[in-house]
GUKOL-890741 format. One record per residue (C-alpha): residue number from 1; residue in one letter; x, y, z. Coordinates in nm, 2 decimals. Example, Ala and Ser with C-alpha at 12.3 -4.5 7.8 and 13.67 -1.06 7.14 Angstrom:
2
1  A  1.23  -0.45  0.78;
2  S  1.37  -0.11  0.71;
This chain:
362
1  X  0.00  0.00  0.00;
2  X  0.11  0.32  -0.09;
3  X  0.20  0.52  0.18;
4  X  0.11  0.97  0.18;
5  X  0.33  1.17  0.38;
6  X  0.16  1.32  0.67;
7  X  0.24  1.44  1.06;
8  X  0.09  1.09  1.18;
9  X  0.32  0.92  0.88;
10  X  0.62  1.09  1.01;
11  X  0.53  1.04  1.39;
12  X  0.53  0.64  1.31;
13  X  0.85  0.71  1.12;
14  X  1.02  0.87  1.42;
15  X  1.00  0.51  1.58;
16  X  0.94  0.36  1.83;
17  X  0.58  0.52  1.86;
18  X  0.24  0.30  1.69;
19  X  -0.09  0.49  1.59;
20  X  -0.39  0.29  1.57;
21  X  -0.71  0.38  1.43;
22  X  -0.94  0.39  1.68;
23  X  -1.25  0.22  1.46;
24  X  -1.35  -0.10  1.25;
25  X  -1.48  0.10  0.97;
26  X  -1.35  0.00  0.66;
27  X  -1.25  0.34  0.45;
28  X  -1.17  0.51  0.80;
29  X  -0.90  0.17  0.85;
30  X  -0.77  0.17  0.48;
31  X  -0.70  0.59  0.55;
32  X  -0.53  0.51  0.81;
33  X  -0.30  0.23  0.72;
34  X  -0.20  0.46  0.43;
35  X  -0.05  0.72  0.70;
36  X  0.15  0.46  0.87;
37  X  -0.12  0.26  1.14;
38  X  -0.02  -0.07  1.23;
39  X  -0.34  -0.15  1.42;
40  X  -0.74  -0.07  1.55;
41  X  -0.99  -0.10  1.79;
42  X  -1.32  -0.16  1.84;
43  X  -1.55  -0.15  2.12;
44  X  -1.97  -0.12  2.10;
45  X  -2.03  0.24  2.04;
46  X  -1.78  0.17  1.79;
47  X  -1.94  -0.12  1.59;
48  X  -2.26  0.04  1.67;
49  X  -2.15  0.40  1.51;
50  X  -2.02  0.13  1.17;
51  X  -2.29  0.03  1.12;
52  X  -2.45  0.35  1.10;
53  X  -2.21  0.45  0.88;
54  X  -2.17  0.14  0.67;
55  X  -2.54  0.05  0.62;
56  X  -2.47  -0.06  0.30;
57  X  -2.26  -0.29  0.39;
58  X  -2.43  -0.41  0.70;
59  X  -2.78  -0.41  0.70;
60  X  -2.80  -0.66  0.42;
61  X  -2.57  -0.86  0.60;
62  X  -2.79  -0.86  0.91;
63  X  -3.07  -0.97  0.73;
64  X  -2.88  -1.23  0.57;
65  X  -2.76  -1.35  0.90;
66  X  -3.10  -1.36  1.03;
67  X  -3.25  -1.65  0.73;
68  X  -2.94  -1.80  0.72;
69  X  -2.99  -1.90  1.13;
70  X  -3.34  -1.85  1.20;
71  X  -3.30  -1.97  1.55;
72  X  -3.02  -1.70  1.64;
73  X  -3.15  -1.44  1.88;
74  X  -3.07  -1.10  1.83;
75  X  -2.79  -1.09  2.09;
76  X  -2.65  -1.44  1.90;
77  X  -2.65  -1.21  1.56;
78  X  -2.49  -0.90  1.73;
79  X  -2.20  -1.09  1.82;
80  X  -2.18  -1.22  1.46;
81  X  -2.18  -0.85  1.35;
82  X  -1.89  -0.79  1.67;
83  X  -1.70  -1.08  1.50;
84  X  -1.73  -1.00  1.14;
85  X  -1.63  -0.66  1.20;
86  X  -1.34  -0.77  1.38;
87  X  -1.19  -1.02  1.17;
88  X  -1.26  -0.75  0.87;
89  X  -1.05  -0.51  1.02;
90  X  -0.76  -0.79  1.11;
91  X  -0.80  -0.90  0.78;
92  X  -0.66  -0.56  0.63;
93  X  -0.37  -0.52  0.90;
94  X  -0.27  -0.88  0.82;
95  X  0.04  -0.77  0.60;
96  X  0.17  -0.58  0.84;
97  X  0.11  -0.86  1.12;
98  X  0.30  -1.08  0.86;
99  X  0.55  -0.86  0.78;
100  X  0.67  -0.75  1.20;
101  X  0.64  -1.13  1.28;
102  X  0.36  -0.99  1.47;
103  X  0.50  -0.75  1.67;
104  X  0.22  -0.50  1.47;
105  X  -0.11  -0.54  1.29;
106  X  -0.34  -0.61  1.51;
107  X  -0.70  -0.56  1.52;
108  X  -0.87  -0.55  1.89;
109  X  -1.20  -0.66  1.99;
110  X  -1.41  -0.63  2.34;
111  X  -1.54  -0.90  2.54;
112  X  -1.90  -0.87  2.64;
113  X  -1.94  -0.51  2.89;
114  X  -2.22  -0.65  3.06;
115  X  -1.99  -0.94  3.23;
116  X  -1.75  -0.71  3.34;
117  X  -1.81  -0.83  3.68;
118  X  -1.74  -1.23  3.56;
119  X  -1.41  -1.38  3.48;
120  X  -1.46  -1.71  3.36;
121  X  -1.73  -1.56  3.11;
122  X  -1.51  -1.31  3.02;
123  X  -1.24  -1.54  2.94;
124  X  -1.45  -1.83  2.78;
125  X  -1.55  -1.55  2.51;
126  X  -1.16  -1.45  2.49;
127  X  -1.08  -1.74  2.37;
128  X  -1.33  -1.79  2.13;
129  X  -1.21  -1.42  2.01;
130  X  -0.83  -1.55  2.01;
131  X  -0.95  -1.82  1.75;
132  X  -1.09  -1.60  1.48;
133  X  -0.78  -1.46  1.38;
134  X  -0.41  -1.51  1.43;
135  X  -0.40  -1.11  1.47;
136  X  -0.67  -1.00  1.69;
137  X  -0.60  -0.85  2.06;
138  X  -0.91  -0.90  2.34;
139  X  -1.00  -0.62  2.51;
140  X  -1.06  -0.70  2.88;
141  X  -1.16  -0.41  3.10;
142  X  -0.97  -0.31  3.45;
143  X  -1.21  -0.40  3.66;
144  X  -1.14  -0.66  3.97;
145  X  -1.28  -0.94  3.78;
146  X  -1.11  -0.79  3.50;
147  X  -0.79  -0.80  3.60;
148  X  -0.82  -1.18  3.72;
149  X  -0.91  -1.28  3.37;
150  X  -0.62  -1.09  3.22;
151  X  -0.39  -1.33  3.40;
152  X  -0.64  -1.61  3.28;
153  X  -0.67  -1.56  2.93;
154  X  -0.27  -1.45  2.89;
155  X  -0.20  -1.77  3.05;
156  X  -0.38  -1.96  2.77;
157  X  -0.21  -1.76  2.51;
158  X  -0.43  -1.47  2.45;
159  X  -0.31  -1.13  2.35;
160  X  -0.50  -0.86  2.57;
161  X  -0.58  -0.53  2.57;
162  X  -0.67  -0.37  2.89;
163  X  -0.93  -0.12  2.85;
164  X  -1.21  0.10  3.08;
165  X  -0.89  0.21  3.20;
166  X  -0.78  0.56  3.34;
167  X  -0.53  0.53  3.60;
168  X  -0.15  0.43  3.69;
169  X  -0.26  0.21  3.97;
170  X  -0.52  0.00  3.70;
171  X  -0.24  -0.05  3.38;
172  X  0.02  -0.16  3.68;
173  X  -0.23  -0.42  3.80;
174  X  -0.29  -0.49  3.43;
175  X  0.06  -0.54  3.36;
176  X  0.12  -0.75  3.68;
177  X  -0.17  -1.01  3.55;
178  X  0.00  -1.00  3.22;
179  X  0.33  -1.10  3.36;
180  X  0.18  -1.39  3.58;
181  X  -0.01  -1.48  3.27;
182  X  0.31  -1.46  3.08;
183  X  0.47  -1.68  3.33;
184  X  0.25  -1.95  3.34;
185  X  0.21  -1.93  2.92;
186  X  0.60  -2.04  2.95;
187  X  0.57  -2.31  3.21;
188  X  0.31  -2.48  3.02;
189  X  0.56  -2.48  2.71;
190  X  0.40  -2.15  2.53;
191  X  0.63  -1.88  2.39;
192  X  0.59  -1.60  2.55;
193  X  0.78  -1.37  2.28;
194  X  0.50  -1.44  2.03;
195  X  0.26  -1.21  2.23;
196  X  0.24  -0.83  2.24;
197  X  0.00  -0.73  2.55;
198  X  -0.14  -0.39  2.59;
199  X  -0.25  -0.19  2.87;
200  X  -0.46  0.10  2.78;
201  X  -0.50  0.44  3.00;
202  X  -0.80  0.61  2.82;
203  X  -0.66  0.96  2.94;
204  X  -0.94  1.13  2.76;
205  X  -1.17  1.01  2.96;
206  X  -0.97  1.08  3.29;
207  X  -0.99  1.50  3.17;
208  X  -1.34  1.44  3.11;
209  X  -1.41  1.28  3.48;
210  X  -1.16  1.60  3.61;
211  X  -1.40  1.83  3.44;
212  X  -1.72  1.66  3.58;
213  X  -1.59  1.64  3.94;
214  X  -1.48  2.02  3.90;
215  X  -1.85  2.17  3.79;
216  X  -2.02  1.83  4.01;
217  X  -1.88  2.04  4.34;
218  X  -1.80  2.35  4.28;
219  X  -1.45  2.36  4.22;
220  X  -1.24  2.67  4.08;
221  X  -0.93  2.45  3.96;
222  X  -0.72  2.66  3.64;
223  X  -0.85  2.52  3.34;
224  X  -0.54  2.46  3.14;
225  X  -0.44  2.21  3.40;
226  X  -0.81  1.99  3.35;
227  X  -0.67  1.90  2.99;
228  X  -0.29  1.76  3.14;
229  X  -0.48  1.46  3.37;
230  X  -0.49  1.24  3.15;
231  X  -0.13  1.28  2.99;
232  X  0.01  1.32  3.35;
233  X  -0.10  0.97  3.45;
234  X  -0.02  0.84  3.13;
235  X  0.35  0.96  3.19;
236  X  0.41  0.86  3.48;
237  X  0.26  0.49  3.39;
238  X  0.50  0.50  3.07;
239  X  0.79  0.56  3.34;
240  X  0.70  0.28  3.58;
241  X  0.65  0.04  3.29;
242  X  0.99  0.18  3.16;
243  X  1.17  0.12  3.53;
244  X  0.96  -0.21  3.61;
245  X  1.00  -0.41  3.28;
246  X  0.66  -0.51  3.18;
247  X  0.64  -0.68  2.83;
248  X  0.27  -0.50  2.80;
249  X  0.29  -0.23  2.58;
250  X  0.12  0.09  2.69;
251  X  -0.16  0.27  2.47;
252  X  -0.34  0.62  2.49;
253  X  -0.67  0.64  2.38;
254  X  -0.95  0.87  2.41;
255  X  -0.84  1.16  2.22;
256  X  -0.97  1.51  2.29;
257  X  -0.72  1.77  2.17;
258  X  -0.34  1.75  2.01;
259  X  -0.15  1.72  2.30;
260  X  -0.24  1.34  2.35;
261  X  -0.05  1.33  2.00;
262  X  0.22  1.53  2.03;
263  X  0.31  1.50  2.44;
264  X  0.33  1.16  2.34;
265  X  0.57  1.12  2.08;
266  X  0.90  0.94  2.06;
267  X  0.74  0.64  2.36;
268  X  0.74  0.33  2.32;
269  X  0.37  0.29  2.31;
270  X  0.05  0.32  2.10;
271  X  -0.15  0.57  2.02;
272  X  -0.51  0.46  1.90;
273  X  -0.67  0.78  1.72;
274  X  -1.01  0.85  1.58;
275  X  -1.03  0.91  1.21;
276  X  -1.21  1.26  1.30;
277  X  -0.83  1.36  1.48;
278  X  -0.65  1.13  1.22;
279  X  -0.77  1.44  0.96;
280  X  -0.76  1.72  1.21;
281  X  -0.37  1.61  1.30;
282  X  -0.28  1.56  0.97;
283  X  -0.38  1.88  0.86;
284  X  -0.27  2.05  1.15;
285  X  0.12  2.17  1.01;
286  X  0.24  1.98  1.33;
287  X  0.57  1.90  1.24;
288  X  0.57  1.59  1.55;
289  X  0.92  1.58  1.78;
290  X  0.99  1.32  2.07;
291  X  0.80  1.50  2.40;
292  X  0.75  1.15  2.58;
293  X  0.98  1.25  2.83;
294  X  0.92  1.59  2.86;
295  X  0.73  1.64  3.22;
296  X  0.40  1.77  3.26;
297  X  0.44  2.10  3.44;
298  X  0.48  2.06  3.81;
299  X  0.25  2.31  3.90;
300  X  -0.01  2.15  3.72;
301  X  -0.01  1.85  3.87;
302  X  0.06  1.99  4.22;
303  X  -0.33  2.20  4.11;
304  X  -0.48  1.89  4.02;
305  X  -0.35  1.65  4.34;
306  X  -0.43  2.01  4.57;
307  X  -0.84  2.00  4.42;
308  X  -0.89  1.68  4.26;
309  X  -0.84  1.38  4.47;
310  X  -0.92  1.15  4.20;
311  X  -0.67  1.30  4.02;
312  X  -0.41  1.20  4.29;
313  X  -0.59  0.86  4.30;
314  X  -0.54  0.82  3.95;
315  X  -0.18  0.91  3.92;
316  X  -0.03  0.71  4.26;
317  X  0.06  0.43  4.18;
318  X  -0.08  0.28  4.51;
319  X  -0.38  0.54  4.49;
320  X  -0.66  0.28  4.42;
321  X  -0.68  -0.06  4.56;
322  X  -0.84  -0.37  4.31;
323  X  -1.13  -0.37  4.44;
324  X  -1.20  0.01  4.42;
325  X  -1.16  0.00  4.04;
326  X  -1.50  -0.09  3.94;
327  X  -1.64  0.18  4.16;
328  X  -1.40  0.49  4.05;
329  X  -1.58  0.75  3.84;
330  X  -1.47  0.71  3.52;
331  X  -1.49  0.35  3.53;
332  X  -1.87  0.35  3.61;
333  X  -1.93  0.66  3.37;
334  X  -1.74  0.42  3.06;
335  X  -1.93  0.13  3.20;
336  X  -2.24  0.22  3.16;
337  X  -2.22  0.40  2.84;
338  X  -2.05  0.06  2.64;
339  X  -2.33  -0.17  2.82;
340  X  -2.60  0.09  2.68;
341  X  -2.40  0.12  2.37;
342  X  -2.42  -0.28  2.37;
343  X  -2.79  -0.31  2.45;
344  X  -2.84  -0.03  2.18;
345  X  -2.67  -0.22  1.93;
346  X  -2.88  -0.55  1.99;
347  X  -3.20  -0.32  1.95;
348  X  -3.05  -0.18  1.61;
349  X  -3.02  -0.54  1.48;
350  X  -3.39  -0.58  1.61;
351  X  -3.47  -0.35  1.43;
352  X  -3.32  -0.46  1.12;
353  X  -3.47  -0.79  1.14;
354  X  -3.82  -0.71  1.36;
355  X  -3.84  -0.35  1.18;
356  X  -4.14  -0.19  1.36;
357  X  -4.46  -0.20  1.19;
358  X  -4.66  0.12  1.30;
359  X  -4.35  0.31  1.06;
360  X  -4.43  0.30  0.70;
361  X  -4.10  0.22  0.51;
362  X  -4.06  0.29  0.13;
């Protein structure tokens, strides 16, 4: 594939840095690859937002689904959707999965969100995931039970991805499953240099909870500091994971502005970007340098441990325990908008296959 020059192009270039696109669709994928991605994501808004856009494509194939299996409920032919998608997307980064050995090309795909409080069914469906395709990751999220499969599914040779994930204290116990997982994958004769693990931080999403938190009590914190959260926790993570070893690979996601682009550049990590900010960045002028290891201002984070205590929570390492993860704000808030996201999708493919009769159709 031919490849256009482009900031993103020339931040994958730098080395050792990844960008992912952070979607399943198929023209958004193919853009991206072009400008130097070596992997995506998917998760249900996403596969729910593809379909919208790729209605095409998908609608038909619902249907056909549907009389192909007419015993399959509409949560059986969701998954199918989930999978196809999936598989799709891997399909088009295989080359590159082919051509690293599979250090890159992968495409990522979430277990179920409404088990996030179930281990064994989260990892019975990650190995069903695993088996699709030699170059899918499983995205698992950071919750207690979570973290337990993690260890579970690495141990039977799974490649994670960590996800609902917005803290230093959730990616270390992340990691820490992985490397027990890792362990075990070895002593039951697996190789464990044939996998590439990642641990998300959705620092996005940590800004937004700042922001909530800051109008939820009444807060006068500066501004300017809300949008660093996210990128402070992420750096101090990368510097822990740098200092401690971990074979998981650290990823950004959750984009809001161009500093979780540029501050980020020159790490050894990924960087999973929506197409929306693919085209923004890339017609930014940003000519991208290594800032990995440049420090988020003292002050601001001094401001943001001073008012925010989740903030501090977030960027201790020791500041949440396990078992507070599934109950820190922006785990719930992401919780409950990919299990709505998830219900939402089975009633879209109702309503492909049941389409409601009180609406008159053309």
């Amino acid at each position: 594939m031919t490849m256009v020059d482009s900031p993103l192009l020339r931040t994958a270039q730098l080395g050792p840095t990844d960008y992912w696109n952070d979607s399943c669709a198929v023209d958004e994928l193919v853009y991206a690859i072009e400008r130097g991605a070596t992997g995506a994501t998917s998760n249900p808004p996403i596969v729910l937002e593809v379909i919208g856009q790729e209605k095409a494509r998908w609608v038909p194939r619902v249907r056909e689904l549907a009389e192909l299996n007419p015993t399959w409920s509409e949560v059986e032919l969701s998954w199918a959707i989930i999978e196809e998608m999936a598989v799709q997307g891997a399909g088009l980064l295989r080359p590159i999965f082919e051509q690293t050995g599979g250090a890159k090309g992968r495409q990522s795909i979430q277990v179920s969100p409404a088990d996030y409080r179930n281990a064994g069914r989260m990892v019975e469906q990650a190995r069903r995931f695993a088996g699709l395709a030699p170059n899918l990751h499983v995205k698992l999220p950071a919750t207690a039970a979570g973290v337990v499969a993690m260890e579970e599914a690495t141990a039977a040779g799974v490649n994670i991805n960590a996800t609902v994930s917005f803290s230093v204290p959730q990616v270390i116990a992340a990691a820490e499953a992985v490397e027990r997982g890792l362990d075990r994958l070895a002593r039951s004769g697996g190789d464990p240099s044939t996998m590439a693990p990642i641990c998300t931080i959705m620092i996005g999403r940590l800004d937004d909870w700042m922001k909530v938190v800051t109008e939820r009590d009444g807060l006068s914190v500066d501004p300017a500091a809300l949008d660093w959260a996210g990128l402070a926790a992420f750096k101090r993570a990368y510097g822990i994971f740098r200092e401690r070893g971990y074979r998981s690979r650290l990823l950004a996601a959750a984009y809001r502005h161009h500093l979780h682009w540029t501050e980020l550049v020159g790490g050894d990590v990924s960087l999973t970007i929506p197409h929306k900010w693919q085209v923004r960045f890339n017609a930014s002028g940003i000519d991208p340098v290594a800032r990995i290891h440049v420090p988020v201002e003292p002050h601001i984070v001094a401001e943001l441990c001073a008012r925010l205590p989740d903030f501090e929570r977030a960027y201790e390492p020791d500041g949440l325990a396990v078992a507070e993860f599934d109950t820190f704000g922006p785990t719930v808030r992401t919780l409950r908008q990919f299990t709505k996201a998830y219900h939402d999708l089975v009633g879209t493919i109702r309503d492909i296959i049941l389409p409601n009769p009180d609406i008159r159709t053309a």
